[in-house]
ZAPA-123203 format. One record per atom (N, C-alpha, C, O, CB): residue in one letter; y, z negated, x. Coordinates in steps of 0.02 Angstrom, whole numbers, plus 50000, padded with zeros to 5 digits. Atoms other than C-alpha are relative to their C-alpha. Glycine has a CB too. Layout:
residues N
AYZX;...
end
This chain:
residues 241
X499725000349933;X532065060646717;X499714994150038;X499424994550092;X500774999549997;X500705006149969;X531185043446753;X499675001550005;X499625001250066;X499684994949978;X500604998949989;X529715049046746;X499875003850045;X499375003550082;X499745001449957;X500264994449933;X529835063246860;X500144997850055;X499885000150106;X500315007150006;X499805003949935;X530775050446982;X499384997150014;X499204996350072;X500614994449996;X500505007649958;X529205037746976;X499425003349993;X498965000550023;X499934990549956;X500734994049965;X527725052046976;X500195001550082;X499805000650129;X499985010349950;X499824997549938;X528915059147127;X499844993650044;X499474995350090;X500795002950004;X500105006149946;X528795039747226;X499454998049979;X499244993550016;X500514993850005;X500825001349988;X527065037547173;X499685004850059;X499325003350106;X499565001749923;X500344995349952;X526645052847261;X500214998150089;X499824996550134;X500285008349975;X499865003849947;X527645047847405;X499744994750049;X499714995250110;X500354998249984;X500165006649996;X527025030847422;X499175001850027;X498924999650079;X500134995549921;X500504997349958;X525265041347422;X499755003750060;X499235004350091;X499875001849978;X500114995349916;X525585052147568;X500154995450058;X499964995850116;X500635007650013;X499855007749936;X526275035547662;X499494996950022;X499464994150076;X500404993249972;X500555006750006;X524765025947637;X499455003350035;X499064999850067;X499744997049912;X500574996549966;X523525040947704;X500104998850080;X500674998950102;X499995008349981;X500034999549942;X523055039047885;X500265007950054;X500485011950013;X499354998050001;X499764994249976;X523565054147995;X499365002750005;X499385008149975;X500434999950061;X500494997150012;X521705058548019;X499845002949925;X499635008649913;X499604996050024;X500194996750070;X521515058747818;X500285003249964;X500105004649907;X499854997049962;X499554995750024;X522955068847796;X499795005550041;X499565010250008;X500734997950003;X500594994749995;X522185080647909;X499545003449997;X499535009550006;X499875000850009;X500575000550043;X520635079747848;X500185004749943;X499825009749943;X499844992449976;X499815000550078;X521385083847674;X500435010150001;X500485014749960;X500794990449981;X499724994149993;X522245099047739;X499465006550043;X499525012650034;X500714997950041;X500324994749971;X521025108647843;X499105001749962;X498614998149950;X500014997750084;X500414997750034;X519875119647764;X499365001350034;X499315000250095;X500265004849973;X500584999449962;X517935124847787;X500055005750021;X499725005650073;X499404998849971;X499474995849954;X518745140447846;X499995000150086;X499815002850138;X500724996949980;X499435004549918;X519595131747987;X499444996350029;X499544995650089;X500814992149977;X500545004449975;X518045121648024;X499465005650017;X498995002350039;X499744994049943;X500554994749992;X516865135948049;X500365005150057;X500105007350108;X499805004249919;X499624995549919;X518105146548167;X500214993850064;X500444995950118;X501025004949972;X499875003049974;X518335130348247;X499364999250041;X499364998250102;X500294996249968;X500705003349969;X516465126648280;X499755008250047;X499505008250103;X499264996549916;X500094992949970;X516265147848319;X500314999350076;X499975000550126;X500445006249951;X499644999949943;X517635145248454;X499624995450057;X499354997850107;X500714997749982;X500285005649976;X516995130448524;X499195001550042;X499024999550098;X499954995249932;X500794998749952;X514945138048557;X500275005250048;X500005005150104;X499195003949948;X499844993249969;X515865154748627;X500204995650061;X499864997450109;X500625005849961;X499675002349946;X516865142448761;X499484999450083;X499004995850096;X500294992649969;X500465000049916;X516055144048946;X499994991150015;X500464987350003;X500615005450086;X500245006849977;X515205126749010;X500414998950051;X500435004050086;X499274999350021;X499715003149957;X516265118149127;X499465000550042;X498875000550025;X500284993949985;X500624998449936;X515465120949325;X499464995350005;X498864996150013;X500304999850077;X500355007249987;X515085101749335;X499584999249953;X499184994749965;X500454993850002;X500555003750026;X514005101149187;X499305005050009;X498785003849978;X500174998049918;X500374998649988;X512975112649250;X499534999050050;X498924999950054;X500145002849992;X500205002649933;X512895106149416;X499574991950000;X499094989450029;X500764999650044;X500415006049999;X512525089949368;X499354999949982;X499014996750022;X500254995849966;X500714997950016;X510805094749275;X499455001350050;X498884999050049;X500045005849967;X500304996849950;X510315104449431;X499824994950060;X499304994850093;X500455005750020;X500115005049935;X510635089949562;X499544996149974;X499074994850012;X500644995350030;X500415005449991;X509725077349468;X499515002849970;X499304998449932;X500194993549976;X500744996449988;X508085089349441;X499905000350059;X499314999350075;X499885006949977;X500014998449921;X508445092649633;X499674992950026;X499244992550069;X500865001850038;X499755006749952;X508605074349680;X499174996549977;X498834993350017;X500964994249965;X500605001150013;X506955071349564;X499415000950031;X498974996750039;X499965001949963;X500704997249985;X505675082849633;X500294998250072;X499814997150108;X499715008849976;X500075003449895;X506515076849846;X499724992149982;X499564988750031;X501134998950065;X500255007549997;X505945059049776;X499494997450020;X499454991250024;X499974997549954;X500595002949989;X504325057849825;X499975002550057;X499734998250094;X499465000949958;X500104998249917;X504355069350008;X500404995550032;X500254993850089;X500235007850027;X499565002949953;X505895058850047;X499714991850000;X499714988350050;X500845001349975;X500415006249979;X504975042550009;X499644998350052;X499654993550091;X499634998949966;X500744999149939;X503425048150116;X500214998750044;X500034994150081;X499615006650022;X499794999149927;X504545053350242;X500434991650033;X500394988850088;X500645008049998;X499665009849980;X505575033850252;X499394999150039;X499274999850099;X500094991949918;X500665004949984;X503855025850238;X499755002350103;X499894999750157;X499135003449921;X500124996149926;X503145036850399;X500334998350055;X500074996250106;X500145006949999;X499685000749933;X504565035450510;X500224991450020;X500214989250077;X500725005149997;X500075004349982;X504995016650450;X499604995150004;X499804989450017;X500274999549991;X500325002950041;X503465011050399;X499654997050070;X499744999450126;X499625004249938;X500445000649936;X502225001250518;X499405000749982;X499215000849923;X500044993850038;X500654996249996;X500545006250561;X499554992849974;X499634986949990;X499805003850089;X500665006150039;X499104995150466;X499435004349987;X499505009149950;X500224996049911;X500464998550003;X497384999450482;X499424994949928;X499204989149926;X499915000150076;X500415001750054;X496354996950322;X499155003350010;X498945007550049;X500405003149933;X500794996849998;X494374999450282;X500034999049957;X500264994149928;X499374998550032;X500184999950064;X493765007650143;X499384998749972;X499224993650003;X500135004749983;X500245002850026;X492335004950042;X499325007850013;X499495012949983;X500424996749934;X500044995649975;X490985017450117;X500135006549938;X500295005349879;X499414999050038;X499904997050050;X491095034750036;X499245006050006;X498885007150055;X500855002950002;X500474995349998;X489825048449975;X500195005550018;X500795006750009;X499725000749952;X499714995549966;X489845063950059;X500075004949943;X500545008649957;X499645002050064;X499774995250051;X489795075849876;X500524997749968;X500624998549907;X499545001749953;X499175002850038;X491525067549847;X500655005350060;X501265005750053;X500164986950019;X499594995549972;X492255079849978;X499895005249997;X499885006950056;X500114999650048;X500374994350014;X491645095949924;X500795002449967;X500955008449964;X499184999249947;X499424997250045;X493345097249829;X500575001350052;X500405003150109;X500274994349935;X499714999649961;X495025098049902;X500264992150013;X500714990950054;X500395005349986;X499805007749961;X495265078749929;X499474994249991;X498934994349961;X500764996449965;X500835002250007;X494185065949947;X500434990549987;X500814986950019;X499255002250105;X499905007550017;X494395048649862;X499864993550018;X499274992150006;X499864999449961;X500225006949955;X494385030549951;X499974994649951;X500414993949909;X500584997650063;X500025006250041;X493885015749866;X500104993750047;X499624992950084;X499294999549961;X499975004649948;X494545000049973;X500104993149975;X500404991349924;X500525001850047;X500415006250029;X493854982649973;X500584996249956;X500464993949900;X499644994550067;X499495002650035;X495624975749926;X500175001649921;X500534998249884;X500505001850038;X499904997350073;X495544986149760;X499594995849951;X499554995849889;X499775007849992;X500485004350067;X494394974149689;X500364994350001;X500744991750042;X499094997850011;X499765008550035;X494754958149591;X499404994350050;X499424988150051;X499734999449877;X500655002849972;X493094953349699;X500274994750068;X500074989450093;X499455007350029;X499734999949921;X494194952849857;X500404995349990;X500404990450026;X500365006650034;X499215004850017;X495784944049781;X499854994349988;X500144989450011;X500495001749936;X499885007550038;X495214930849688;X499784995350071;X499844989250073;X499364998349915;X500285008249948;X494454921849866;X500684999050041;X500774994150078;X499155001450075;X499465001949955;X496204924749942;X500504994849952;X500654994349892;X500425007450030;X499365004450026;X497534911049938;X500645003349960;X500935008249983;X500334996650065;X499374998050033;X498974913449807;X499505005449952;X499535011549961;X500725003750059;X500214993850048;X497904922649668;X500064995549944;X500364997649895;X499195004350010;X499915007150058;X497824905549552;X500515001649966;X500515003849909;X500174992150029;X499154998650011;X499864906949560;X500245005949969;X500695006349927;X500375000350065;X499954992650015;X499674926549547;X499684999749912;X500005001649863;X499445005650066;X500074998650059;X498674925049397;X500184995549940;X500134997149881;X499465001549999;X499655004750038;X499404910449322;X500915002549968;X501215000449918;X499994993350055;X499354997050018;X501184920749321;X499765005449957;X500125006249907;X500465002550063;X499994992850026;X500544936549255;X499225000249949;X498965005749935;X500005006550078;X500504999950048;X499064932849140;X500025002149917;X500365000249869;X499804993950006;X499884997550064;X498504943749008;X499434998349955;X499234992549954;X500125007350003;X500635000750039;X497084945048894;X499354997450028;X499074998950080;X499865005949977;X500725001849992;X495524935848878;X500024996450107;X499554997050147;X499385009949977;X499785003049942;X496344926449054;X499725004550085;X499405003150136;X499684991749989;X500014995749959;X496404940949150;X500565002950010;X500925003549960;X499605003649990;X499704998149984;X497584949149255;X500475005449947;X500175010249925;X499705001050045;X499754993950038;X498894959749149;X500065005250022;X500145005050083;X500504999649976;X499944995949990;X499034975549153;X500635002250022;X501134999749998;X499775001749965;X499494999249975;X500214984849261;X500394994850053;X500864996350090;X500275001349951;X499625003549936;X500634969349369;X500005003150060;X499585006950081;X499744993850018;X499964997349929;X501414972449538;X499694991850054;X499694985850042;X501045003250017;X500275006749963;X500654960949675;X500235004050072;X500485009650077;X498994997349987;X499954999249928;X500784961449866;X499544996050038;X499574989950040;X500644998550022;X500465003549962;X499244959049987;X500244998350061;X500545003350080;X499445003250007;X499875000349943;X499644952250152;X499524999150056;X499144994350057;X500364996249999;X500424998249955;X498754957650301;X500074997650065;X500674997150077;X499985005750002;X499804999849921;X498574953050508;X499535004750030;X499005007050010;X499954992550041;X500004996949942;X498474961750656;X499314998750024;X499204992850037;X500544997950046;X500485004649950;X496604961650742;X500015004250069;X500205009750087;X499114999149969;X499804995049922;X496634967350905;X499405001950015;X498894998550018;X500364996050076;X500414995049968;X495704980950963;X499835000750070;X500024996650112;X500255005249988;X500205000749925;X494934986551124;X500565004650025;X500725004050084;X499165002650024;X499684994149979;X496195002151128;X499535006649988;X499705012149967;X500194998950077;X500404993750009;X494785013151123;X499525000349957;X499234995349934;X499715001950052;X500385000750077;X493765020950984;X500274999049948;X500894999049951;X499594995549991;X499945002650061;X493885016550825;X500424992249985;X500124987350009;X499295000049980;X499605006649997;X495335000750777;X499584996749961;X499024998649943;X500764999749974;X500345006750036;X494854985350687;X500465001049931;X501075000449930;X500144991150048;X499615003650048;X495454983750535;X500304994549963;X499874990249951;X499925001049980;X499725004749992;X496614971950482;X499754995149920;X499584997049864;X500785002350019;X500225006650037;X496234953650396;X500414999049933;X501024999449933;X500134993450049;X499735002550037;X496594948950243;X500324993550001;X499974989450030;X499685000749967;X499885006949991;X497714932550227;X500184997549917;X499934992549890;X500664998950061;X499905002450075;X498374931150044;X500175005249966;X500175010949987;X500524994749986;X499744995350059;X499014938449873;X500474996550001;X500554991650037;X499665001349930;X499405002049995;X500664936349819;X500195003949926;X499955009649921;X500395002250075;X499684994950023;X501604942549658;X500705001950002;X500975005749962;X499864999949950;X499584997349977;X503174942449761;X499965001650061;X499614998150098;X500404997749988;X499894997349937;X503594952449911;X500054994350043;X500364989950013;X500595004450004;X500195006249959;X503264938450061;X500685003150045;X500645009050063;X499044999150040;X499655000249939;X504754938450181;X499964996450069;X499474992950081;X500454998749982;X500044999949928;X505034935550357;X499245000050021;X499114994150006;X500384993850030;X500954999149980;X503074937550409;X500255002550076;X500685006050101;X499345008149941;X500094997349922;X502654938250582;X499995006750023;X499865010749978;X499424998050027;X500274994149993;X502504953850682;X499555004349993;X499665009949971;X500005000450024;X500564998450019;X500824957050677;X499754996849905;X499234993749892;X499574997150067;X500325002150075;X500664953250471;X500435004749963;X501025005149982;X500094991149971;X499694996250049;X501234965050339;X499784999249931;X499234996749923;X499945006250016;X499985001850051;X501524964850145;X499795008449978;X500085013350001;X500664995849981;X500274992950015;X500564980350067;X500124999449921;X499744995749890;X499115001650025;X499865000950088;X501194981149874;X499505005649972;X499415010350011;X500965002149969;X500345001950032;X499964985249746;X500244999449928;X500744996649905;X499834995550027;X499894998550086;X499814989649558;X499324998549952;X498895002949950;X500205009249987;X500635001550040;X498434982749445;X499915003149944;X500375001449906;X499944993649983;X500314997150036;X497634993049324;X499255001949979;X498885004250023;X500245003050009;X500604998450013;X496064995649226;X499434996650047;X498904999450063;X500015006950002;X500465002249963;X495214984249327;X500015000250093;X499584997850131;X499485003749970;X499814996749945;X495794989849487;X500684999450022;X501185000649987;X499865006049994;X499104998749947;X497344988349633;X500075007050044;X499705008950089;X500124992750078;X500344994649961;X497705003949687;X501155000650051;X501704999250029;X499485009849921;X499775001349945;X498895005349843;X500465006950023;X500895006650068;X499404997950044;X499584992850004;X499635024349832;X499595003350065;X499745008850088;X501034999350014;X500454996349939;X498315027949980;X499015002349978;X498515002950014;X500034992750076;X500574998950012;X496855031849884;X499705006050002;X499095006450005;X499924997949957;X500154994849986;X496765048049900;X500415006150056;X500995006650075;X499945001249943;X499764996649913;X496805061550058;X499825006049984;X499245007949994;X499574997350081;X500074990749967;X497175081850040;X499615001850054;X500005002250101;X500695003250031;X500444996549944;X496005087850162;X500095009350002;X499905013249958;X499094997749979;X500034994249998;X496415104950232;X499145003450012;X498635001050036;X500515001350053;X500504997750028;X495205116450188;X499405002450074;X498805001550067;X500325006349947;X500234998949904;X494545121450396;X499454992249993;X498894991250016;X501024998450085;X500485008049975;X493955101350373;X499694996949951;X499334991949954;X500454993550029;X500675003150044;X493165098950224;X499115000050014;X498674996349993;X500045004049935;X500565001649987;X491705103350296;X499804995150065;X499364990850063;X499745005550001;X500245004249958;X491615095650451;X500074991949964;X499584988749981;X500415001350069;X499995005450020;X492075078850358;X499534997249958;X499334991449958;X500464999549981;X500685000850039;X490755080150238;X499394998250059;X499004993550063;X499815007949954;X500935001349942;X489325083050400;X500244993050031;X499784989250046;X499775008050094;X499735007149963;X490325067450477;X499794994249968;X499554989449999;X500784999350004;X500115005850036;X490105055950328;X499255002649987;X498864997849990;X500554998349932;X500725001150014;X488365062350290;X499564997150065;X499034994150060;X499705007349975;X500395001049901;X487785059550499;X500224991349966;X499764987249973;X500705005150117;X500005007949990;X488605040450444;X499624997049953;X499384991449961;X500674996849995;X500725001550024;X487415040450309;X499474999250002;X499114995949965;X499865001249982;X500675000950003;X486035042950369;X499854995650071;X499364995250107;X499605007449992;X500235004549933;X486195031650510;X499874992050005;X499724990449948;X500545000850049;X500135006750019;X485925012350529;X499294999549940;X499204995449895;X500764997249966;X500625000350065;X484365014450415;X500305000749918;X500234997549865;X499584991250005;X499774995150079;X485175024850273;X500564995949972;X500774998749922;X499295000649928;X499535000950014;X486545013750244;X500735001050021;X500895001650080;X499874996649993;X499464995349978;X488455019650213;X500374994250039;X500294988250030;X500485004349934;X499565004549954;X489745012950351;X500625001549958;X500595006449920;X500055002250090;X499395001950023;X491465009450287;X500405007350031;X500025011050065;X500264991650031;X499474995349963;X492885023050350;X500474997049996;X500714994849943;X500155006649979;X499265003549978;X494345015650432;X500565005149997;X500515010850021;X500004996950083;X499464995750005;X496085022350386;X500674997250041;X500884991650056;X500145001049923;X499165001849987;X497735022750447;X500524999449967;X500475004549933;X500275003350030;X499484999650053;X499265019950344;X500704998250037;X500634995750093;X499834994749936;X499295001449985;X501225017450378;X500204994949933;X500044997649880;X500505007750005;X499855003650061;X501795003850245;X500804998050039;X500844997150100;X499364992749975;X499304998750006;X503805002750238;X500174992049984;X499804987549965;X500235006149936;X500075010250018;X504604984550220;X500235000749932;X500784998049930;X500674992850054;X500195002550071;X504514984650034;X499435002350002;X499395007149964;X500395002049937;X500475000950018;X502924984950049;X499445010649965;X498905011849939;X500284992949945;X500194992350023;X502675006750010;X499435001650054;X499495000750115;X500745006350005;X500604996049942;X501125014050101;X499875007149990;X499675009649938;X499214996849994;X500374992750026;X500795032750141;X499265000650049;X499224996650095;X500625008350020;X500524999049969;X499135037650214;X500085004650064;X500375010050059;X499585002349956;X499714995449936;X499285045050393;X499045001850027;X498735006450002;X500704993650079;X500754997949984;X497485047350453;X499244997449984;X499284992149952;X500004999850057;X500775003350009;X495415042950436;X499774999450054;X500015002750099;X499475003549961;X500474999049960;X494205039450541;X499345000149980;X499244995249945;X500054996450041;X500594998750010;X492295045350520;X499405000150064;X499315004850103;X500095005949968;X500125001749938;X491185037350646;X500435000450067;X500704994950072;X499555002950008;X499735002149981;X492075039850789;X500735008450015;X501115009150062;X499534995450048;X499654996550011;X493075055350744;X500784999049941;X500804996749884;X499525003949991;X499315001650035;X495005055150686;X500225005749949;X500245011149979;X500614999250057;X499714994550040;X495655066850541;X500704998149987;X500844993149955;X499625001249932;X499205001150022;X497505066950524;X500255005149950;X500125011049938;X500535000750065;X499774995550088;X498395071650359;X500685000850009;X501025003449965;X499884994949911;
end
């Protein structure tokens, strides 16, 4: 009779001591776990988790027209020159700019590149890879007519420059492989103007005694420093993109 009393309050004492999870645990079978997990895939997705998936694929692929479109409307106008170009580089559907600022050639004579590369120095005491920088540019004034001037270099920077005069803007800039490239390096050309742009840049080839002239661009750059490409010029003809 003892004994069956103090087996009975051992057992007791064991069902006290289990947690409520490990007494559940302890009771539900693989059974019960398999019609549980069945039920569970059969159940319809709540609206919102489908919705949410959809907006932020949506919100992904508007990220880059709705950028453009900021830059464009808040961006201000900065006239750059590129680096001249060959005319069997437009034969395709866009035609690639190489501009003087993309070189390390250009930077290192502007003020603030010491500082620039003294913060961000990588290998063999060269620029690291992937740094962001910001060139800052002025205003030259034009006649109004023809072809603009393009604007002066004044320094590098590897932070965004605030308050800057009116006429000066901060053009941000990504270093890679040897190269800054500016998000304006390349220009879709509808297909009606690939050719005329080609006879345009070959006529600027072969003029001045066979050497190439530069092509002046237009751009919108945004106050962080974002640039989209808005038009070219090819001698004294305008292509807008």
């Amino acid at each position: 009779m003892n004994s069956n009393t103090s087996e009975s309050n051992k057992s007791n004492k064991s069902n006290q001591s289990l947690s409520p999870e490990a007494e559940f645990s302890g009771k539900l079978t693989f059974r019960d776990y398999l019609i549980a997990t069945e039920q569970k895939a059969n159940k319809p997705l709540p609206f919102w988790r489908l919705l949410v998936p959809l907006l932020i694929q949506t919100g992904l692929i508007m990220a880059v027209p709705t950028q453009a479109l900021y830059t464009d409307v808040a961006g201000k106008t900065v006239i750059l020159q590129s680096a001249p170009v060959n005319p069997n580089d437009v034969q395709q559907s866009a035609v690639n700019l190489d501009y003087n600022i993309s070189r390390l050639a250009t930077l290192r004579r502007l003020p603030g590149w010491e500082e620039l590369l003294r913060q961000n120095r990588g290998r063999n005491r060269q620029l690291a890879q992937g740094t962001n920088l910001y060139v800052t540019l002025q205003e030259q004034q034009s006649s109004g007519r023809g072809v603009p001037r393009a604007w002066r270099l004044v320094r590098v920077s590897g932070k965004r420059p605030t308050n800057l005069p009116n006429n000066q803007v901060a053009l941000k800039g990504v270093y890679r492989d040897g190269f800054v490239t500016y998000g304006v390096e390349t220009y879709y050309i509808p297909e009606e103007q690939r050719e005329q742009i080609s006879r345009d840049i070959s006529r600027n080839l072969n003029s001045r005694g066979g050497r190439r002239q530069p092509i002046v661009v237009k751009v919108k750059v945004d106050p962080q420093g974002n640039a989209v490409p808005i038009s070219l010029w090819v001698r004294d003809r305008n292509y807008r993109f």
